[in-house]
Biopython code that builds the backbone (N, CA, C, O; Angstrom):
import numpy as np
from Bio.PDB.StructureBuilder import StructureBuilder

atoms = [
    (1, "UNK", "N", (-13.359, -1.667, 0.581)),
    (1, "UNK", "CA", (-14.531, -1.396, -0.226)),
    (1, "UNK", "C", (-14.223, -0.376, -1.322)),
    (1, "UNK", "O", (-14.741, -0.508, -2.430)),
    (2, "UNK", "N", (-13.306, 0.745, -1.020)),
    (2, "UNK", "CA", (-12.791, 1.508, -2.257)),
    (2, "UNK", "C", (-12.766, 0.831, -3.254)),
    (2, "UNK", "O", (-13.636, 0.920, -4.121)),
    (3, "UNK", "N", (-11.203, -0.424, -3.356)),
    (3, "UNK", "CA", (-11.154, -0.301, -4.370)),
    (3, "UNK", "C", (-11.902, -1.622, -4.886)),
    (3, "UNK", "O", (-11.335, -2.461, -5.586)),
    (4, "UNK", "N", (-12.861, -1.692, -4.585)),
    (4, "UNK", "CA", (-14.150, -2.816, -5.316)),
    (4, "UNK", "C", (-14.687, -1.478, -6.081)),
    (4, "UNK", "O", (-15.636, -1.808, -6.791)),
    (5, "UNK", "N", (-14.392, 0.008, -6.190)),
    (5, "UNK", "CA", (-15.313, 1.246, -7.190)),
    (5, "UNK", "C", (-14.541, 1.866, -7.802)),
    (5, "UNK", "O", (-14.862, 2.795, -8.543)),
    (6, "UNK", "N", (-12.516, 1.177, -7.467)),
    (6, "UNK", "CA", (-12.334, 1.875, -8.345)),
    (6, "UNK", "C", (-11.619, 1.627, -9.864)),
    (6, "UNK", "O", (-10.555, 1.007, -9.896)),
    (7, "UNK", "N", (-12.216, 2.116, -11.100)),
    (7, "UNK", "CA", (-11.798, 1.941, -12.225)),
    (7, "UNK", "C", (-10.384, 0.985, -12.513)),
    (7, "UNK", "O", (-10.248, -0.163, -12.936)),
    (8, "UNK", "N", (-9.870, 1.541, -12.278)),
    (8, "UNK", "CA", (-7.958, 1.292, -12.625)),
    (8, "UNK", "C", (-7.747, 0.075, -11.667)),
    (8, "UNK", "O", (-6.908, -0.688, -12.145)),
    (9, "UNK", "N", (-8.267, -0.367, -10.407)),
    (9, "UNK", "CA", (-8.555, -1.740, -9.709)),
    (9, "UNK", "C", (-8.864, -2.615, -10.554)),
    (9, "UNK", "O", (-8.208, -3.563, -10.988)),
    (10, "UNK", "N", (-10.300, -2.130, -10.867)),
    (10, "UNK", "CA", (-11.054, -3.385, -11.539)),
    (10, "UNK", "C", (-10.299, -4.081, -12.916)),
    (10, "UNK", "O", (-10.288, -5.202, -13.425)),
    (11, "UNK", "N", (-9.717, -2.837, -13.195)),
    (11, "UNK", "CA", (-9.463, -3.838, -14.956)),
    (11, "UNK", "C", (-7.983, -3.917, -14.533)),
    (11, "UNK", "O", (-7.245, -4.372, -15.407)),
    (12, "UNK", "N", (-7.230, -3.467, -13.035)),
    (12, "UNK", "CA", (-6.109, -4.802, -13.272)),
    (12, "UNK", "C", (-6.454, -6.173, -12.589)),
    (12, "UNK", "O", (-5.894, -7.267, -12.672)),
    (13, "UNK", "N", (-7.414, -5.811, -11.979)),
    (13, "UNK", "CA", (-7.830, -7.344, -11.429)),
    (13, "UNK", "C", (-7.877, -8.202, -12.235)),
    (13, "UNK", "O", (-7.156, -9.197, -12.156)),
    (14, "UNK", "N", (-9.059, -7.938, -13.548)),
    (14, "UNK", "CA", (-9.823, -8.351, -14.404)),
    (14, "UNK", "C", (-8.576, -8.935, -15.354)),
    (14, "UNK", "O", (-8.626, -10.073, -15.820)),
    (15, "UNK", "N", (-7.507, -8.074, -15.579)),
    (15, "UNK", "CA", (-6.723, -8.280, -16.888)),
    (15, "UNK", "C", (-5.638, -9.566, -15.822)),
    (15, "UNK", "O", (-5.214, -10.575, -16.386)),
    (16, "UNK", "N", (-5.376, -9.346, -14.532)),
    (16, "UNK", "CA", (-4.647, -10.075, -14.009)),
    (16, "UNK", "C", (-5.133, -11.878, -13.224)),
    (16, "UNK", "O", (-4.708, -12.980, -12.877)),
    (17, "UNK", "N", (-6.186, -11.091, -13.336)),
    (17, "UNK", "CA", (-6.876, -12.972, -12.600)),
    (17, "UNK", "C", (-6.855, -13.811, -13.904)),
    (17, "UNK", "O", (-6.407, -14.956, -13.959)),
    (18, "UNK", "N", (-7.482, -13.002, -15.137)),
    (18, "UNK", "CA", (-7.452, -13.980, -16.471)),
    (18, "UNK", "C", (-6.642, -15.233, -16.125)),
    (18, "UNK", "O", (-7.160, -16.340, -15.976)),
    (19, "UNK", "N", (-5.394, -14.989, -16.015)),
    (19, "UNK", "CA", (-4.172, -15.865, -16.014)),
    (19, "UNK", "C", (-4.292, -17.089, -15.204)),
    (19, "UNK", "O", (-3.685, -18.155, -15.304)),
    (20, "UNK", "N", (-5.390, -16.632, -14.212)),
    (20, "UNK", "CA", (-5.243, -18.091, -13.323)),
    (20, "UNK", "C", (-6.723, -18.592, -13.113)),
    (20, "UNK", "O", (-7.114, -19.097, -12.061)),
    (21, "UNK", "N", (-7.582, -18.377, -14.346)),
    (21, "UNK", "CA", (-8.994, -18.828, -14.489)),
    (21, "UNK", "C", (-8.955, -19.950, -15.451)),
    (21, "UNK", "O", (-8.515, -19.559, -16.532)),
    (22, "UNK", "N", (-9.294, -21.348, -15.439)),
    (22, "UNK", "CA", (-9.533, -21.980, -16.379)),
    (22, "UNK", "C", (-10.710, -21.855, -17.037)),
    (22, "UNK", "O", (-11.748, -21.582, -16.435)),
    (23, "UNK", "N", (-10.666, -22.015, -18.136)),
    (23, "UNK", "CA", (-11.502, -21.362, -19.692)),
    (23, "UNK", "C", (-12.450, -22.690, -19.621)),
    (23, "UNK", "O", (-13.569, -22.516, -20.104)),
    (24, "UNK", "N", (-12.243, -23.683, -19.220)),
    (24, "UNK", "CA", (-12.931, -24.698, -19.565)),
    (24, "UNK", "C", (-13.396, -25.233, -18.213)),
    (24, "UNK", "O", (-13.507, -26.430, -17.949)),
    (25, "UNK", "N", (-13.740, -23.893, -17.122)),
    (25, "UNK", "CA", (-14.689, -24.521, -16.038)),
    (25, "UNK", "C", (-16.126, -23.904, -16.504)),
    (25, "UNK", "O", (-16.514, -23.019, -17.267)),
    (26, "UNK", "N", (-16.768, -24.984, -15.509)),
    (26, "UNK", "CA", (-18.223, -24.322, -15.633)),
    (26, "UNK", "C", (-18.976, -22.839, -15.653)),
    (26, "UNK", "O", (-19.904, -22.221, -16.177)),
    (27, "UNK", "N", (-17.625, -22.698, -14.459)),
    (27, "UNK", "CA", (-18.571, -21.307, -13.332)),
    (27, "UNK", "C", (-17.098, -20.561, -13.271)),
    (27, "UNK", "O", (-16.307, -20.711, -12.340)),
    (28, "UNK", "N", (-16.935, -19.960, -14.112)),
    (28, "UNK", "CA", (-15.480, -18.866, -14.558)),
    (28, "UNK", "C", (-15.679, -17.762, -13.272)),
    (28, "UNK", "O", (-14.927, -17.377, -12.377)),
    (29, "UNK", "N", (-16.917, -17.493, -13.605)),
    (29, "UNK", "CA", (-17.219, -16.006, -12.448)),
    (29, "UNK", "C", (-16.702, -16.357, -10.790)),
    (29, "UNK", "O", (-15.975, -15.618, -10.125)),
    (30, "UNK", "N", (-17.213, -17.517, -10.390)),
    (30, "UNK", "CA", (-16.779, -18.267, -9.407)),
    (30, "UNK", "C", (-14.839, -17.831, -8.821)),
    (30, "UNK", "O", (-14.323, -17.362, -7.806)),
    (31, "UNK", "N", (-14.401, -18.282, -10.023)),
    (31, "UNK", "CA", (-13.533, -18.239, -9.761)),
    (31, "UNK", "C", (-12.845, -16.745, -8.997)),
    (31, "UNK", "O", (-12.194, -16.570, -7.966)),
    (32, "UNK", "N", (-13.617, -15.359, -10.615)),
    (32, "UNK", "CA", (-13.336, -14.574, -10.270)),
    (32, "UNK", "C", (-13.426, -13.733, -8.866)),
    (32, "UNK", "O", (-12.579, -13.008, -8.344)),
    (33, "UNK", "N", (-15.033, -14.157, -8.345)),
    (33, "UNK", "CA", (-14.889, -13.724, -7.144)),
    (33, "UNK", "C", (-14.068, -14.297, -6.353)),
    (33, "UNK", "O", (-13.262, -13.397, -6.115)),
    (34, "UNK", "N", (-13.783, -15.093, -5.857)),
    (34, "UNK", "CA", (-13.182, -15.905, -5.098)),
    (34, "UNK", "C", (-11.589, -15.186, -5.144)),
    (34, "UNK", "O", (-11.091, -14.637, -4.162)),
    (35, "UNK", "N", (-11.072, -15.280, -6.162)),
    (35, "UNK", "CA", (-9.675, -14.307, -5.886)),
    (35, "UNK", "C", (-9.482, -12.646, -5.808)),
    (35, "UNK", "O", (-8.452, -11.981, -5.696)),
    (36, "UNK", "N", (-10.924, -12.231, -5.916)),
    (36, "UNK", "CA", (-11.214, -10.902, -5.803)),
    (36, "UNK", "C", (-11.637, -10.714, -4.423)),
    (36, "UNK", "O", (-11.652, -9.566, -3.979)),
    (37, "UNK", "N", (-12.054, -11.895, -3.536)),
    (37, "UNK", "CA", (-12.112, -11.860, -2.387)),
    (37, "UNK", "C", (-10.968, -12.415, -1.317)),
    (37, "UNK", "O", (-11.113, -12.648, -0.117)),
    (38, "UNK", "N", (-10.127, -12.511, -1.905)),
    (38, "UNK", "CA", (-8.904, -13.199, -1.126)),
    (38, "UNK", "C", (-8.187, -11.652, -1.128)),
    (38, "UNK", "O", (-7.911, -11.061, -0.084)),
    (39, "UNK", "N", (-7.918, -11.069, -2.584)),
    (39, "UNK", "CA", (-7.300, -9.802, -2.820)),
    (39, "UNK", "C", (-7.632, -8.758, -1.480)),
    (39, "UNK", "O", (-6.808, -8.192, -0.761)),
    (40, "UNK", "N", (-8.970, -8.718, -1.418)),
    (40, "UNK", "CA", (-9.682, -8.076, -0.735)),
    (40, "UNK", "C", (-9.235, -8.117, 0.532)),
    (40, "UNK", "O", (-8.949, -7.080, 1.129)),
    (41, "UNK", "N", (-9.111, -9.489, 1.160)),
    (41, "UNK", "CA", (-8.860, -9.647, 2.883)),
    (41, "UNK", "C", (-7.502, -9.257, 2.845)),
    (41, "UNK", "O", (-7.079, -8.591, 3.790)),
    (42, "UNK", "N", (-6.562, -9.631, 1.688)),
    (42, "UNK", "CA", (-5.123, -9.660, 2.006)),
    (42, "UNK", "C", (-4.976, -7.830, 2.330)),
    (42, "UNK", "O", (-4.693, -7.241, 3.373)),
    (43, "UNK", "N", (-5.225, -7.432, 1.279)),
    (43, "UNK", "CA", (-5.354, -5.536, 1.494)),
    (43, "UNK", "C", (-5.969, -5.167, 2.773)),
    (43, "UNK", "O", (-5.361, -4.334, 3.445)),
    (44, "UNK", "N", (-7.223, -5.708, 3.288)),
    (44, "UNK", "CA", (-7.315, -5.149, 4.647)),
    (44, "UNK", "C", (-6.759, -5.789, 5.621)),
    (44, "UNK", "O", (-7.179, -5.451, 6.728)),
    (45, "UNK", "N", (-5.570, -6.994, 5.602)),
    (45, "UNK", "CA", (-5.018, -7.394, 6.599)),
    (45, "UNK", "C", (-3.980, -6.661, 6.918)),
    (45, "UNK", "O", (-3.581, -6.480, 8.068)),
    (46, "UNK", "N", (-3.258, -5.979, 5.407)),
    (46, "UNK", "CA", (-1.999, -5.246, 5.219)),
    (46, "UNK", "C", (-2.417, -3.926, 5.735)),
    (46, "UNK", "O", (-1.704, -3.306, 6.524)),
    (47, "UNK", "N", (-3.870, -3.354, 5.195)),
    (47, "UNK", "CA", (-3.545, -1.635, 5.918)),
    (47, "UNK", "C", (-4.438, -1.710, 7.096)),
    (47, "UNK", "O", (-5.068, -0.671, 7.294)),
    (48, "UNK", "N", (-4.666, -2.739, 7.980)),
    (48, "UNK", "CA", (-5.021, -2.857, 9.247)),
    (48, "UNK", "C", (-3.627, -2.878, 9.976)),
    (48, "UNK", "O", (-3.357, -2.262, 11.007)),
    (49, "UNK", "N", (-2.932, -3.558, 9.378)),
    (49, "UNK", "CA", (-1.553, -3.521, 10.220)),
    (49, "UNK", "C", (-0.746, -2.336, 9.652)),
    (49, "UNK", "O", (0.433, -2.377, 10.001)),
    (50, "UNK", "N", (-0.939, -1.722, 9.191)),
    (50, "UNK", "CA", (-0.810, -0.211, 8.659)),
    (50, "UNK", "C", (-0.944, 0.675, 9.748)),
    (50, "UNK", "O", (-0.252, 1.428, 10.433)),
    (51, "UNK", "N", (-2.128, 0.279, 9.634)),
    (51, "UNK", "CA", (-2.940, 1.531, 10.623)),
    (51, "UNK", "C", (-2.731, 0.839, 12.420)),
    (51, "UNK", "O", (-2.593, 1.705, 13.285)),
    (52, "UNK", "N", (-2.721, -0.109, 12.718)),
    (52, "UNK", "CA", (-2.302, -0.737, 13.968)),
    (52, "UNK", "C", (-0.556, 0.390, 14.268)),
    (52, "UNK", "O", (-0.257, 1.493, 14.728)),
    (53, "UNK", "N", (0.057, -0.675, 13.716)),
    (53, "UNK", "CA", (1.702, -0.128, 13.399)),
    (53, "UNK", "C", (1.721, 1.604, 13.441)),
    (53, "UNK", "O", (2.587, 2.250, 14.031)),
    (54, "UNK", "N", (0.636, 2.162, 12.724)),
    (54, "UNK", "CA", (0.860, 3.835, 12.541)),
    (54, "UNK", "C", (0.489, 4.365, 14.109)),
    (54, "UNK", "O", (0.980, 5.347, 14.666)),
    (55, "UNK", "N", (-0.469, 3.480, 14.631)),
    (55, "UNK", "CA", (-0.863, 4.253, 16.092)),
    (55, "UNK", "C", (0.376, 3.952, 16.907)),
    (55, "UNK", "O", (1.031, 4.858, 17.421)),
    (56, "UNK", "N", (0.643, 2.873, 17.003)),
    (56, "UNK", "CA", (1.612, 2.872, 18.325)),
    (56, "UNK", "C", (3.352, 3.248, 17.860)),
    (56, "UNK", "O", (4.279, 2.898, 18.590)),
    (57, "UNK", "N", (3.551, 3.926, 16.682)),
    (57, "UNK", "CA", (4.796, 4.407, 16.599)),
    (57, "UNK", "C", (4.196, 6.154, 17.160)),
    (57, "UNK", "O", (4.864, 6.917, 17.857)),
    (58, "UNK", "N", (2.967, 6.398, 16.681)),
    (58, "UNK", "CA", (2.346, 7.780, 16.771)),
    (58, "UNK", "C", (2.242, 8.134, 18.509)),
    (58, "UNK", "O", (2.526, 9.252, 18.938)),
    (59, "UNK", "N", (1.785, 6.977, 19.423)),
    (59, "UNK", "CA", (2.152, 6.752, 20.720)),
    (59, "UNK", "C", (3.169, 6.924, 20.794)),
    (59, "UNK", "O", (3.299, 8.143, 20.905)),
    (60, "UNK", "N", (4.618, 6.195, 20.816)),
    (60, "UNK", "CA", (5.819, 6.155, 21.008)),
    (60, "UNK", "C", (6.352, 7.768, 21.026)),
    (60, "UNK", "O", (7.061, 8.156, 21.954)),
    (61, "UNK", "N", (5.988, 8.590, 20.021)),
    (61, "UNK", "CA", (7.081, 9.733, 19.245)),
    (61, "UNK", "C", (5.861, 10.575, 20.188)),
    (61, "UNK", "O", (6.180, 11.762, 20.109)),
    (62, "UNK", "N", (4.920, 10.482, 20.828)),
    (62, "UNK", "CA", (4.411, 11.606, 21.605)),
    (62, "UNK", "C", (4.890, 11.135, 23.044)),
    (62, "UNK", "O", (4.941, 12.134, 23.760)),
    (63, "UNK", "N", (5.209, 10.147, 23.643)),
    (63, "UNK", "CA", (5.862, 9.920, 24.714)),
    (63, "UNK", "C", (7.053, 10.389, 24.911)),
    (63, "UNK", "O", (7.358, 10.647, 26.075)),
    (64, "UNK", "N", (8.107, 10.640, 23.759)),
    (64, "UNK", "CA", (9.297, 10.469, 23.678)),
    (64, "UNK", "C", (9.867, 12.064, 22.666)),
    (64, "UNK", "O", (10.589, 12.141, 21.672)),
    (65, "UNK", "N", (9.271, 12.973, 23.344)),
    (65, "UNK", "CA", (9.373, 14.523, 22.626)),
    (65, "UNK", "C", (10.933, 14.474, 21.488)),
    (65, "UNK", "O", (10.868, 14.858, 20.320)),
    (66, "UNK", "N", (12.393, 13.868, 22.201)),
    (66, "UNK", "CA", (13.388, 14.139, 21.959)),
    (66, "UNK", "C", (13.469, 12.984, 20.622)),
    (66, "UNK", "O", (13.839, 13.353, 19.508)),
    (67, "UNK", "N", (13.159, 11.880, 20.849)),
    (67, "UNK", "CA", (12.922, 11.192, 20.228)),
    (67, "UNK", "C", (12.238, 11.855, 18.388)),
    (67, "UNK", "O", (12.614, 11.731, 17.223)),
    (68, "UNK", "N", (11.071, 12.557, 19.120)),
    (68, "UNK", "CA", (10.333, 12.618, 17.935)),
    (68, "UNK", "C", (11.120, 13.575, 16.845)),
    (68, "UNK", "O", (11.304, 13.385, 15.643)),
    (69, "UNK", "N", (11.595, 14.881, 17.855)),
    (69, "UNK", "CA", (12.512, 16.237, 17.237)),
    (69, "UNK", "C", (13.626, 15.421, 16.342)),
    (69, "UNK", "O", (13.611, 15.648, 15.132)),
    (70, "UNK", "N", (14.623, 14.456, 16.870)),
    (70, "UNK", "CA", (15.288, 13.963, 16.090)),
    (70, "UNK", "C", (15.139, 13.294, 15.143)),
    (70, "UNK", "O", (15.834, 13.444, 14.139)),
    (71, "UNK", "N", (13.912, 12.124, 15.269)),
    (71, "UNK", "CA", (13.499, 11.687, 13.737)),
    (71, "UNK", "C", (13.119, 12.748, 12.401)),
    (71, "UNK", "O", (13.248, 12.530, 11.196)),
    (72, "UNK", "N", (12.618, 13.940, 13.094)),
    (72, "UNK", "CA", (11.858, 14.862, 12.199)),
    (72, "UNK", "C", (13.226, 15.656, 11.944)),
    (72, "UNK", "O", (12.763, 16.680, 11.440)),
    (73, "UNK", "N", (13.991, 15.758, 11.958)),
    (73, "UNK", "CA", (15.364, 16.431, 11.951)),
    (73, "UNK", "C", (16.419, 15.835, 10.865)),
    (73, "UNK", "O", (17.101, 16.480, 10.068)),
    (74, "UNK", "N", (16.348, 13.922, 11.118)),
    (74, "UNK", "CA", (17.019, 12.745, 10.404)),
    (74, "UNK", "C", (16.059, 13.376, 9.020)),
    (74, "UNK", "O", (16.562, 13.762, 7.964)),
    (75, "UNK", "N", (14.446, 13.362, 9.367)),
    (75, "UNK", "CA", (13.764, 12.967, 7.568)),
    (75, "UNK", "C", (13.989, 14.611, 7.136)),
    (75, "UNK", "O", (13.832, 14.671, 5.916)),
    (76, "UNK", "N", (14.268, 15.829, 7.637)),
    (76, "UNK", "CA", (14.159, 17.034, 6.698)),
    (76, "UNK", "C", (16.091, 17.030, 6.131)),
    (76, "UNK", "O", (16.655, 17.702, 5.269)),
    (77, "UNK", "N", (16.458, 16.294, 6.784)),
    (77, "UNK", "CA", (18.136, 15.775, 6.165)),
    (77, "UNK", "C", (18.072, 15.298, 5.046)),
    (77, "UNK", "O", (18.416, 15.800, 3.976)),
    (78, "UNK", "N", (17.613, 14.281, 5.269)),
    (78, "UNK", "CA", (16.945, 13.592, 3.991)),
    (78, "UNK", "C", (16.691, 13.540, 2.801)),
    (78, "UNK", "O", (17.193, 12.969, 1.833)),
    (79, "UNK", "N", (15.599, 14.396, 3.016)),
    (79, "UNK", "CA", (14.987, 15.419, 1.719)),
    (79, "UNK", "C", (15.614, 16.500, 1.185)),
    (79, "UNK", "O", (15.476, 16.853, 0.013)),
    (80, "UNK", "N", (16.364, 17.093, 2.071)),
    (80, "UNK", "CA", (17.355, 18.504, 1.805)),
    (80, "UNK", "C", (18.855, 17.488, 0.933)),
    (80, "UNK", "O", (19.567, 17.848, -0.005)),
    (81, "UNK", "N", (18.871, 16.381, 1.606)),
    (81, "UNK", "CA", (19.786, 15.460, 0.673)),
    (81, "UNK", "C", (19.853, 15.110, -1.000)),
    (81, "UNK", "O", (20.614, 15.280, -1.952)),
    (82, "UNK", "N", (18.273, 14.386, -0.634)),
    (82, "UNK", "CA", (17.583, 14.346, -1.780)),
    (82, "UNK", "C", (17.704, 15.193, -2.711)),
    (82, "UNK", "O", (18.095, 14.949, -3.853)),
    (83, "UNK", "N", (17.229, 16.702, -2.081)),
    (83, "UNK", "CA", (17.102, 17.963, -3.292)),
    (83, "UNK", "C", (18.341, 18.394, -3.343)),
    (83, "UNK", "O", (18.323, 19.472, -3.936)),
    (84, "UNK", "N", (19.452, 18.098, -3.015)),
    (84, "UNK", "CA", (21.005, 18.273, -3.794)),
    (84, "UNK", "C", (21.767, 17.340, -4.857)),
    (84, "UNK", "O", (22.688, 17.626, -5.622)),
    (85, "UNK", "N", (21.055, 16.078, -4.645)),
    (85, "UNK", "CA", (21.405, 14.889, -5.260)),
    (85, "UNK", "C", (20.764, 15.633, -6.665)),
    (85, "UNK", "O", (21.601, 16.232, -7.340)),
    (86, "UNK", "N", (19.660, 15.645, -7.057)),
    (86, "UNK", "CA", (18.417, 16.023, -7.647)),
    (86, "UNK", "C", (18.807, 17.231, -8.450)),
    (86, "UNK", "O", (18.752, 17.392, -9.670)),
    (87, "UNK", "N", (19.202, 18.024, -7.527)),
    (87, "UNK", "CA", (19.960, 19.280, -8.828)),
    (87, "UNK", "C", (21.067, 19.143, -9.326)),
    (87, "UNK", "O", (21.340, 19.715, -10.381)),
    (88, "UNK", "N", (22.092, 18.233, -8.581)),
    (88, "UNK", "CA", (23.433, 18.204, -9.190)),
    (88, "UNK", "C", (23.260, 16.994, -10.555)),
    (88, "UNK", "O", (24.059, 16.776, -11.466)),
    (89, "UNK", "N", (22.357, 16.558, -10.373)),
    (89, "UNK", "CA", (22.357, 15.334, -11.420)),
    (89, "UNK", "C", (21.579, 16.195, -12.535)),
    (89, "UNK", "O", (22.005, 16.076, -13.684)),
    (90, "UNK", "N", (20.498, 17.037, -12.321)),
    (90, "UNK", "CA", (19.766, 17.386, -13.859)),
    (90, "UNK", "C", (20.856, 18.536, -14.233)),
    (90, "UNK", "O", (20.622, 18.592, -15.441)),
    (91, "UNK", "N", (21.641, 19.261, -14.070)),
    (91, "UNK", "CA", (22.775, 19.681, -14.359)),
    (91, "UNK", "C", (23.128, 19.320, -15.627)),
    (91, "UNK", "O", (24.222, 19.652, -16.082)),
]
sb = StructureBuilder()
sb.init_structure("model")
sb.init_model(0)
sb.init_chain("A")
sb.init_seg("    ")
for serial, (resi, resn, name, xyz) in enumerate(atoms, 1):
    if name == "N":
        sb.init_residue(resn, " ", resi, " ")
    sb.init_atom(name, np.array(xyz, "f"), 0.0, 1.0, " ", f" {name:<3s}", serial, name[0])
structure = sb.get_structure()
């Protein structure tokens, strides 16, 4: 439902459905809803399985203390990686 309010949605919808509306149907609007409602289910199918997927890894890493310390250990590597890559290159 967000982004049916928000600005920067609507006019890429708008500028992007153009492309697959024929100009010479009756009921143009038709169309538009119709792929503004497909858009719609596909986004809440994707961050339902978002949010599905986010609980049971969030389960997993509280079952699994050692588990969790080491992932959080792998991603501040990572980033501390990242921010060496990052200064040696604007150099």
């Amino acid at each position: 439902m967000i982004s049916l309010f928000n600005p920067k949605a609507i006019l890429f919808f708008i500028s992007f459905f153009v492309q697959f509306v024929d100009p010479g149907y009756a009921h143009p609007v038709l169309s538009f809803v119709l792929l503004g409602v497909l858009a719609n289910l596909a986004s809440a199918l994707y961050l339902s399985a978002l949010i599905f997927g986010g609980t049971h890894l969030a389960a997993a890493f509280r079952r699994r203390k050692r588990l969790s310390a080491g992932m959080t250990s792998v991603a501040g590597a990572l980033f501390l990686g990242f921010a060496v890559k990052l200064s040696l290159s604007s150099a």
